[in-house]
Phi, psi and omega in degrees: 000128201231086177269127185277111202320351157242021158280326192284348186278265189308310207292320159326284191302329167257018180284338192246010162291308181313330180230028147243007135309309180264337191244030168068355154235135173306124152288122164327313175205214181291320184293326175299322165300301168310335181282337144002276188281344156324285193304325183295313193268032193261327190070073157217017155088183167261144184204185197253155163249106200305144180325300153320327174273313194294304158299307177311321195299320194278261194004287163316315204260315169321314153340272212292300166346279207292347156275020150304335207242006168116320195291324144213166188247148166273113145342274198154177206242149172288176188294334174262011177108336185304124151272154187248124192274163146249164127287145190254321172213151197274157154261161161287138180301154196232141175278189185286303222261338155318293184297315178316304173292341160312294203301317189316309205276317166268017152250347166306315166313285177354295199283340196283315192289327183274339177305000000 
């Protein structure tokens, strides 16, 4: 997906209006979403979460995007329910503001395949 960053820009902003419409709060930034979709494909709804969970949660949820793109495959899931991704294909390196705009772009896929 070859998004030019500033439609991936509008097209952002109007993902997080969109889902402060649906949950009563703005996610602050990029980490407020993946923990979202962390929470969505954790599937148990809300509940508290531990710090440590709370990163698996983003994990989990960077997982799942980019294998819209190809990049990981879903394992299976652990004895507790949790999933576990492998990579399939590497990415090339990226600077920071890059990868931010990659992730951007595939959770935007995410939320348009998930509506």
């Amino acid at each position: 997906m070859d998004a030019e960053p500033e439609n991936t820009e509008m097209e952002w902003t109007s993902l997080l209006d969109r889902l402060e419409r649906t949950i009563g709060k703005r996610p602050a930034d990029l980490h407020g979403v993946l923990f979202l979709i962390g929470v969505q494909e954790l599937g148990r709804g809300k509940q508290q979460f531990t710090k440590e969970q709370k990163q698996d949660l983003m994990h989990i949820a960077i997982c799942k995007v980019l294998s819209l793109a190809g990049i990981y495959a879903l394992e299976g899931l652990d004895s507790e329910g949790w999933p576990h991704w492998k990579l399939v294909k590497k990415l090339p390196p990226f600077d920071l503001l890059s990868q931010e705009t990659l992730l951007k772009t595939y959770v935007i896929e995410y939320f348009q395949r998930e509506a």
